[in-house]
C-alpha positions as CSV (number, residue, x, y, z in Angstrom):
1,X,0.0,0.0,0.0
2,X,1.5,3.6,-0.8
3,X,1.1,6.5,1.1
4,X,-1.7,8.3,-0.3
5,X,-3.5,4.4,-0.1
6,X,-2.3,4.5,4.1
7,X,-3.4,8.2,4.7
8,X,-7.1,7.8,2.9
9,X,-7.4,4.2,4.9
10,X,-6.7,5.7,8.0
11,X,-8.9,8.8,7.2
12,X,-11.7,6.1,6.4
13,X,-11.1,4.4,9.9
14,X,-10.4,6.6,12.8
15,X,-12.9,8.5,14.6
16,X,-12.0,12.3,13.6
17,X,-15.1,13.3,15.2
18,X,-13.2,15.8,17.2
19,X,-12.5,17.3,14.1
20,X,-15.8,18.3,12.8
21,X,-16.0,21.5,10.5
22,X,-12.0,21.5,10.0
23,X,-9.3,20.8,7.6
24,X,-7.3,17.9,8.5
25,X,-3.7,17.0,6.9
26,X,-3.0,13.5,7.3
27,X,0.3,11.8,6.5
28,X,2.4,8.7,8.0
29,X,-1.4,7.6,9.9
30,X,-1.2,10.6,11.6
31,X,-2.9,13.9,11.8
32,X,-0.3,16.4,10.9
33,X,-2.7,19.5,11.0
34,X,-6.1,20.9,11.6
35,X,-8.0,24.2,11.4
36,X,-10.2,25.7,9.5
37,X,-8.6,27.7,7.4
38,X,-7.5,25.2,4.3
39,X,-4.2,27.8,4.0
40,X,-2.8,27.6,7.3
41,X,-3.3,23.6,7.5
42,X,-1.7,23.3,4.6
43,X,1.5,25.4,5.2
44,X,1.7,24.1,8.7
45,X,1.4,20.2,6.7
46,X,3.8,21.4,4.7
47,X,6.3,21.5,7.6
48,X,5.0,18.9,9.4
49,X,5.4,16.4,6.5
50,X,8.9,16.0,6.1
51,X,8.7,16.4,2.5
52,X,6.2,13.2,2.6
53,X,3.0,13.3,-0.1
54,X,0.1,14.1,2.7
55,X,-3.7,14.1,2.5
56,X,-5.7,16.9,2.9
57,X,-10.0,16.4,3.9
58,X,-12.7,18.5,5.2
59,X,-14.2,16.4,8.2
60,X,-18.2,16.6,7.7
61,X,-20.8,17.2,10.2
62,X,-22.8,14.0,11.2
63,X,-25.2,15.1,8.8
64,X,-23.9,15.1,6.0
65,X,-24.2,12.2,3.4
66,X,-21.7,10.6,1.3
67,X,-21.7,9.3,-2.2
């Protein structure tokens, strides 16, 4: 499994509930950075990752259905 394959598996199974309404940067199975501003997570990923391909997702209320 690659990288991209591990981050969006463990996106999939751990309960990010604590997370709701924010921008999470996954990478390595773990969560890198959060926030809700998509800029900030992503320059603070940036550093975080090492240079490593992370994944970015928008955690969705309870609500909210997915296709």
């Amino acid at each position: 499994m690659n990288m991209q394959e591990s981050n969006y598996q463990y996106f999939m199974e751990t309960d990010i509930s604590n997370y709701v309404g924010e921008w999470i940067a996954i990478c390595g199975e773990n969560i890198i950075a959060h926030g809700k501003n998509l800029k900030r997570v992503v320059e603070e990923a940036k550093k975080n990752s090492k240079g490593k391909k992370f994944l970015l997702a928008k955690v969705p209320s309870e609500e909210t259905m997915i296709f």
